[in-house]
N, C-alpha and C positions, 0 to 999 in steps of 0.2 A: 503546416506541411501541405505539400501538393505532388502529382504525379503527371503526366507528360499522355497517360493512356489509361482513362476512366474505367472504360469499360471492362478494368481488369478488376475491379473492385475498388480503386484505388481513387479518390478524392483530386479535382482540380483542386481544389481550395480548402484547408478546414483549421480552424484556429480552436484551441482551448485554453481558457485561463486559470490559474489557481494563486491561491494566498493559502500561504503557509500548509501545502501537497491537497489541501480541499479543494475540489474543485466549483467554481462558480461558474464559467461563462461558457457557450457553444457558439462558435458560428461556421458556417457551412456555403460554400460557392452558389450552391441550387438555393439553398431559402433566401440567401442576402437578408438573415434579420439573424440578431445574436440572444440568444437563447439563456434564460436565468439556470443554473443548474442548485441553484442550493438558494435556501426558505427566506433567507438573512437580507439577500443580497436584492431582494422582489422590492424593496422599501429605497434604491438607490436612488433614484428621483433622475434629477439633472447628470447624476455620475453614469447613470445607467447612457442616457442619450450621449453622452463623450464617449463613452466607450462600444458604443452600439458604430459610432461615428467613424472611431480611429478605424476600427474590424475591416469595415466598408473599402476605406483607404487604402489598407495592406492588404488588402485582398485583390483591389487593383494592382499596387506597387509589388508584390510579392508573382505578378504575370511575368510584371516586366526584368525583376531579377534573375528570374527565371533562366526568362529568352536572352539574356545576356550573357549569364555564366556557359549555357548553353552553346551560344555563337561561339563564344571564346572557347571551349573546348571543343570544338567542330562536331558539334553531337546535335545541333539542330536541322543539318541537312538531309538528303537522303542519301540512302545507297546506292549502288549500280542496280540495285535488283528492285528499286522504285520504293522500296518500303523506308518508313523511320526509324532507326535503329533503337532499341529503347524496352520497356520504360525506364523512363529517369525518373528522381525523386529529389525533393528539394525541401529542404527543414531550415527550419527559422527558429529558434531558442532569444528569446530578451526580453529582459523582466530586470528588477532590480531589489535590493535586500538593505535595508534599516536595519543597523542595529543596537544596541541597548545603549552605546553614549549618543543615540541618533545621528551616528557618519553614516552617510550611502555608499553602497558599489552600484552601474552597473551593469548589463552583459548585453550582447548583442552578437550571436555567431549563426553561421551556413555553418549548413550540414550538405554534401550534393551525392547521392547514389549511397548514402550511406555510411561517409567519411567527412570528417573534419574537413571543412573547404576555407573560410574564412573567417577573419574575427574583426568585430570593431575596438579600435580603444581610443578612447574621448578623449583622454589628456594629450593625444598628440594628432586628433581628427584624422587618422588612419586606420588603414589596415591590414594586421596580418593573414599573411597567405600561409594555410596549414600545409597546403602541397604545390608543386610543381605548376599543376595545370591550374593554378588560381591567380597565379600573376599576373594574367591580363587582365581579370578584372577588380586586381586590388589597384593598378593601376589608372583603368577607367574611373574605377569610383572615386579615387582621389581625388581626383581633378576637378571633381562638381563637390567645390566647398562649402556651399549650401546646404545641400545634404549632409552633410558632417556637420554641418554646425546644429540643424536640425535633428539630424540623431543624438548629439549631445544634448541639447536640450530637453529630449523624452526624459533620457535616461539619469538627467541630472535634477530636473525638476518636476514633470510631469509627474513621470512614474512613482519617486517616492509620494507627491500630495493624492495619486489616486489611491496607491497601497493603504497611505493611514487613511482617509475615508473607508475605502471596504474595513480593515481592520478595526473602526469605529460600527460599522454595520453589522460588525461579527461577532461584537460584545459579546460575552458569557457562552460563545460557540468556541469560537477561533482560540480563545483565551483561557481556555478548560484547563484543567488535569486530570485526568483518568488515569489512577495509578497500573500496574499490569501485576497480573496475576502470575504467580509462577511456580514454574516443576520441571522435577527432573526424573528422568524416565529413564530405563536402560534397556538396550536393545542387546542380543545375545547371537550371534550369528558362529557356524564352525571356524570361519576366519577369525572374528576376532569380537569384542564386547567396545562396546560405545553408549555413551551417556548422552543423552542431551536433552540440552534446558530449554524449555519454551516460555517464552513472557507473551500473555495472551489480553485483550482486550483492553488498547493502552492508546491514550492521545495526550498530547503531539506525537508525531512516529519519530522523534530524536531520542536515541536508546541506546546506553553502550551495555555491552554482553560481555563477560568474561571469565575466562575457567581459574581457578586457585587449586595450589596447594603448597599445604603448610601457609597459610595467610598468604604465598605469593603468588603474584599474577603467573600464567603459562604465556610460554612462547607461542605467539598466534601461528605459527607454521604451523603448531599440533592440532590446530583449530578447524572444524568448521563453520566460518558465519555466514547467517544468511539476511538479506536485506528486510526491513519489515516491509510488511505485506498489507495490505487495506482489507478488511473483514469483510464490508458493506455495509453497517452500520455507523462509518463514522470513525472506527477505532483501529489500530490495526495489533498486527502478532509480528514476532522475531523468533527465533530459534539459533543456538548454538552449539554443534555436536563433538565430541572429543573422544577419540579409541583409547580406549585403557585398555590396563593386564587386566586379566581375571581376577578374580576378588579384591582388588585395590581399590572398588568404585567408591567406596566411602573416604577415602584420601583426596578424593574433588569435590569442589565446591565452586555452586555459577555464583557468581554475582549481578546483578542488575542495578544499573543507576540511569535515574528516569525525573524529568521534572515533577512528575506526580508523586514524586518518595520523599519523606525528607530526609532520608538516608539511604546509602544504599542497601539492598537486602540482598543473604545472603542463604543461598535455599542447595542444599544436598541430599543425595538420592538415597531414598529411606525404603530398606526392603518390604516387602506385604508379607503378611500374615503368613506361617507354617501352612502345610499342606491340611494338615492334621489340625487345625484349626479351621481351615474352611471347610473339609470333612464333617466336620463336628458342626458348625453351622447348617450346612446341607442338609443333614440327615436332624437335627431337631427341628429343622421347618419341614423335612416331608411327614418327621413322627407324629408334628403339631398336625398336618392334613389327616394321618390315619386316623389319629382320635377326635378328631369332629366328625371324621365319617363314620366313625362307630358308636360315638357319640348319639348322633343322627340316625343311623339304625334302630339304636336301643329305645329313642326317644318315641318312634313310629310306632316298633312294636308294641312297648306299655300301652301305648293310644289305643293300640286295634284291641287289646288284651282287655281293655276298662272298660270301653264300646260295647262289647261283647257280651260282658256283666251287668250293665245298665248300670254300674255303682257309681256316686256324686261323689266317691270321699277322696281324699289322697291316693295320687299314684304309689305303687309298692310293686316292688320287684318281685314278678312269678317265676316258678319253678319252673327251669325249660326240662322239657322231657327229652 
């Protein structure tokens, strides 16, 4: 991604890379050197320098798409009042995905101010225009077939032989299962009671969440999901929250299914303890304090009481007066 006016906090140039939502790679306009982000990836050798390489490249090339989509929607001139109208932003999303019979896709889309602007697709060395204002330069770009032939080729050959190398460097990381812990909690508000199930410290972050009853799935309208979330450790959390009637919380049940399970699990909200129950805990742990400290009393004064007597024999409980 990049921005048109830095000094707003916003980056000429900043790339990051990930395999499978970890993140490995930084690179940044001011350093022009691409930065290891994760332990695995320090060991890539020759793949590191290709891809320290291509950065370098898009980072020039990504100026000039820039100032083109820019020209073409008359937003690189000035105003009447001398200033640049602006800032603009400009996102670049292309990477590619292997999957388990080893077919490839892959993607390559503009992002410009914030919206959908363009897309590439290799099978026909074109591209789609997401709005109005991108027609001219789906049109320009067409035209330079080289370029297309060359974006097809990242996307067709490149990128899958870089993916499985990192994926080969990621052994026993990338390829984990950390199954997710889970519970279901109920929250009680004057409006209304809602449950919700959270699955906590879980990798890969692909997770489905779901509410049941009577064994069947709920209508996700009744739902709330939320995306998983990164911890900072590597692993991340989900949540999914669902309003119920009042006392009916135990007629739902979340389900979680996760490659870390080998089945799915299926966890319901289990009330705590009577009131009169943790009462009664309370009060034998403070009873347990009284009687050590009286305990401890009694113990000091026998002391001072034998002290007193000069006698060597057994302690013996005196007559308090």
């Amino acid at each position: 991604m990049g921005a048109t006016e830095p000094d707003l906090g916003l980056p000429l140039f900043q790339a990051v890379g990930y395999v499978d939502e970890q993140l490995f790679v930084f690179y940044d306009h001011e350093s022009r050197r691409a930065e290891p982000r994760a332990p695995w990836v320090r060991a890539a050798g020759p793949l590191w320098l290709q891809l320290s390489q291509s950065l370098k490249g898009w980072d020039h090339m990504f100026t000039l798409d820039f100032w083109t989509i820019m020209d073409n929607r008359n937003h690189s001139s000035v105003t009447n009042l001398g200033v640049s109208p602006g800032p603009h932003t400009l996102q670049v999303a292309l990477g590619c995905e292997v999957g388990a019979d080893n077919s490839t896709r892959g993607f390559w889309t503009y992002g410009y101010d914030g919206e959908d602007h363009l897309e590439f697709r290799p099978e026909t060395l074109s591209w789609r225009a997401a709005e109005p204002g991108a027609w001219a330069t789906k049109m320009e770009w067409e035209v330079n077939t080289i370029r297309a032939r060359q974006n097809r080729a990242y996307l067709d050959r490149l990128c899958p032989e870089q993916l499985g190398q990192l994926l080969q460097l990621g052994t026993g990381v990338l390829d984990r299962r950390v199954p997710p812990s889970v519970r279901v909690t109920r929250h009680v508000a004057s409006a209304a009671t809602t449950l919700q199930c959270q699955a906590l410290s879980f990798y890969p972050p692909n997770i489905t969440m779901r509410w049941l009853t009577a064994r069947q799935p709920l209508d996700t309208q009744h739902t709330e999901p939320g995306d998983p979330l990164p911890n900072g450790d590597g692993t991340y959390q989900a949540r999914v929250a669902l309003a119920v009637p009042p006392g009916e919380e135990q007629r739902y049940a979340c389900q979680v299914q996760h490659p870390g399970l080998e089945q799915p699990l299926t966890t319901t909200w289990e009330p705590s303890a009577s009131g009169a129950l943790v009462f009664g805990i309370i009060s034998g742990t403070l009873l347990g304090v009284v009687l050590t400290f009286l305990t401890g009393v009694l113990f000091r004064f026998l002391r001072r009481r034998r002290a007193s007597r000069g006698t060597l024999g057994s302690y013996v409980l005196a007559d308090l007066e």
